[in-house]
N, C-alpha and C positions, 0 to 999 in steps of 0.2 A: 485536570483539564480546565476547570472553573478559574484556575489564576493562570491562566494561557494570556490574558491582555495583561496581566499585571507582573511578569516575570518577562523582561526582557531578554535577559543572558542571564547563562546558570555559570556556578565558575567551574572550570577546566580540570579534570578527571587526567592526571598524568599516568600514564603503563608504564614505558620503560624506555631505555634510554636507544639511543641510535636511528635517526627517524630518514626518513629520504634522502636530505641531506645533515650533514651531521649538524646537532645545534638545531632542526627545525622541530615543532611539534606540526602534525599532519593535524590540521583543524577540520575535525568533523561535523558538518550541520544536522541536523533533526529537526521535525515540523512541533512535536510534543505536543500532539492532537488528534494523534491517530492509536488509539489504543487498538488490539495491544501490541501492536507495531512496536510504538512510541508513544508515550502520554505523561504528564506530568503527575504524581501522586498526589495524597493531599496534604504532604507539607512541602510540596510546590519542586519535590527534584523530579529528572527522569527516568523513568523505569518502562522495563518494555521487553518484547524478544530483539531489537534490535540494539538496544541501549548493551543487554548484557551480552551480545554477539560483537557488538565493535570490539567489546576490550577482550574477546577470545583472538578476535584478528590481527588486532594491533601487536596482541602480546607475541602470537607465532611469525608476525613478520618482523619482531625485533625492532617496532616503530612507534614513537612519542607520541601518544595525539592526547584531541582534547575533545570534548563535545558541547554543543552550544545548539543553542534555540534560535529556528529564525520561521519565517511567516514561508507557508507554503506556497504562495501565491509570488510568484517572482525569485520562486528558488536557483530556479536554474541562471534567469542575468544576474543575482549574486554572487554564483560559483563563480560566471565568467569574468566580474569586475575583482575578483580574487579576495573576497567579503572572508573565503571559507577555503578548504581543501577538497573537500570530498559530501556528497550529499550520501544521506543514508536515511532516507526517508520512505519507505514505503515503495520507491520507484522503480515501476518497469521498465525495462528495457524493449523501448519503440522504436522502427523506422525514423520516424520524426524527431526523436530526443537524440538520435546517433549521429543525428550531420551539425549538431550544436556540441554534443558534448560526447563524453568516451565513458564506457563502462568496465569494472570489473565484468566476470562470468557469473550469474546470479546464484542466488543463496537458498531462495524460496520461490515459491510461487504459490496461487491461492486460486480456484474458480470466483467468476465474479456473480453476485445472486439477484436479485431483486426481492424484495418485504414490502411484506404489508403489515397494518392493524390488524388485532384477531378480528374484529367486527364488520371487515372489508368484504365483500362480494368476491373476492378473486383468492380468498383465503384456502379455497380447498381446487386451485389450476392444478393441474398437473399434466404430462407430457410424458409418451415415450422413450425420450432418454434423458437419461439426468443427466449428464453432461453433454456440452456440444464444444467441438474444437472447429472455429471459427475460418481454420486454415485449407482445412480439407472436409467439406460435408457431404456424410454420408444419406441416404435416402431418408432414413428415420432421425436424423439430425436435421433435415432439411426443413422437413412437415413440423417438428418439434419447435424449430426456429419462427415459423411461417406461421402456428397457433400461440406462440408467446407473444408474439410483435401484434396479431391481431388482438388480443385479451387487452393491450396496452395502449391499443387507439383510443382517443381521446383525452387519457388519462394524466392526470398532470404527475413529473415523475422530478424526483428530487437526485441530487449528485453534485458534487465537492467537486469545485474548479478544476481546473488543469489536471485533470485526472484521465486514465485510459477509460474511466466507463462515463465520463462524457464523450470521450470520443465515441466511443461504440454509439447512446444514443444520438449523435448527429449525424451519425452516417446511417444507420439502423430505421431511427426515429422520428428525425428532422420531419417537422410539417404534419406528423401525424401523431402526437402529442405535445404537451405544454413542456419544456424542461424548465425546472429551476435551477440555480447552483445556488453554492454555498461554499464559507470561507472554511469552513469546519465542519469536519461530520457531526459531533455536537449539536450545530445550529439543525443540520437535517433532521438529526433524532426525533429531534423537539418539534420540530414541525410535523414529520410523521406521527409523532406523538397525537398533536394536537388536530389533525384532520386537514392544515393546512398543504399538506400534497399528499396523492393515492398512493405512491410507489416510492421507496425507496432504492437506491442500488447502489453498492460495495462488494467489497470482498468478501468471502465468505468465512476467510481468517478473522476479519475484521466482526463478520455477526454471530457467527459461533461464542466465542467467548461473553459476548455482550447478551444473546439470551439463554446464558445461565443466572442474569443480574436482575435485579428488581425492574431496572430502567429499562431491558430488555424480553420483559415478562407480558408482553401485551403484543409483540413482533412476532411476524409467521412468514418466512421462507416459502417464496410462492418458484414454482416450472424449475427447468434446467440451471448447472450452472455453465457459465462458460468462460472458455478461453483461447490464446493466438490470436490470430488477425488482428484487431486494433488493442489487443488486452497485451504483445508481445510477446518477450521472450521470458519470463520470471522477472522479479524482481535483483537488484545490483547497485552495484556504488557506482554513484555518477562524478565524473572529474571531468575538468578541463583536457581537452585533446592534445596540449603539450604535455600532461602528464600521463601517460603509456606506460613509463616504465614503473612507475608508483601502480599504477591502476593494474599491472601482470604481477607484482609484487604483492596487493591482498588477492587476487584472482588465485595463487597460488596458495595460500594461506585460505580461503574460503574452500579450494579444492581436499585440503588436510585434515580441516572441520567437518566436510561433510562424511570423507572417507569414514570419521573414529565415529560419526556417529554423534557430535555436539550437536549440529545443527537441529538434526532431529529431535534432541531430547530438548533444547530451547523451545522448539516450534509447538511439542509437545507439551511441556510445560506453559507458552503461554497462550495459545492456540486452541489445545484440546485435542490435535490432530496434527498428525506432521507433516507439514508445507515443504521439507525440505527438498532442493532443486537435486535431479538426481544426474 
């Protein structure tokens, strides 16, 4: 992650031959900042659950591709000026991202959490149910919702751009806390880190793995997790709406994956728990 500004393009990762159309390779993009999503290592290549899950897909769909680095922020008008083929970055599947672009059927999905410092005031919240699905709330999901969002008034609360858990705080939040973004969860860390925001929030894919780490040895998983409504449908590969038929072609190949059980043991290996979409 630390040579994320200074590695523009990684070079292209070939599978196998025969790709959409014959002769093409299917160019897949990645953000290489979101571990363990996606993250660049420290001699600067990508590794990841998603890095090693492309080239399971690519290979059962008997398709060329390549993978390459591009900034998360303006992912999606690069798919559509035809920069790339396919995004695989982390991305859920929204209302909002559906009338721009077309998805595969998702792979994973993850509760979204919010963290604190151990030495924060809100280190020991907690709530009646640990998770809450955003789509349909039940009574004790409701109350559970209603003392998270109160805990969180005033608070200044940190969150990575164009992401589903900015959505959530502006529709959630709006007016009754400070939000930040940020270009990189990276940059949040650090500020979490360093006291300049109370609250952090991602995935819980995303923090699991991170505090079993030094860097993540000071972070405390505060209330429920949640998900649906503005968190969507799981995570999936975003394409251009002319490509459907590519886009049913890894949906079918992701359906095969998860059948034998790879997905799982990916999620699990980089995870720590299995995310896979069932």
């Amino acid at each position: 992650m630390k040579k994320l500004l200074a590695t523009a393009a990684l070079t292209a990762v070939t599978l196998m031959s025969g790709a959409a159309q014959a002769g093409d390779v299917v160019r897949i993009a990645t953000e290489g900042a979101y571990p363990p999503w996606n993250a660049l290592n420290s001699d600067g290549h990508l590794e990841g659950f998603e890095i090693d899950l492309y080239q399971v897909l690519c290979a059962r769909a008997n398709l060329e591709c390549s993978m390459e680095q591009t900034a998360w922020d303006g992912i999606i008008p690069s798919l559509q000026q035809g920069k790339f083929d396919v995004i695989m970055a982390g991305m859920s599947i929204t209302d909002k991202r559906k009338k721009k672009i077309t998805f595969s059927r998702s792979y994973a999905s993850s509760p979204a959490v919010f963290v604190v410092g151990k030495d924060s005031s809100m280190v020991d919240f907690k709530v009646a149910a640990d998770k809450i699905s955003l789509a349909d709330l039940d009574a004790t999901e409701k109350t559970s919702l209603d003392a998270t969002l109160a805990v969180l008034n005033g608070k200044t609360i940190g969150v990575q751009k164009g992401t589903i858990h900015l959505n959530f705080l502006k529709e959630y939040m709006k007016g009754n806390a400070t939000i930040r973004t940020y270009e990189t969860q990276e940059q949040l860390d650090l500020d979490l880190q360093s006291g300049r925001v109370d609250v952090a929030f991602a995935a819980e894919s995303y923090w699991h793995p991170l505090f079993q780490k030094p860097e993540g040895a000071d972070f405390r998983a505060i209330g429920p997790g949640f998900s649906e409504g503005p968190f969507g449908e799981g995570v999936g590969l975003g394409l251009r709406k002319e490509n459907q038929e590519l886009a049913d072609k890894f949906s079918v190949a992701i359906n095969a994956a998860i059948a034998d059980g790879t997905v799982s043991k990916l999620a699990v290996k980089w995870f720590g728990f299995d995310a896979s979409s069932k």
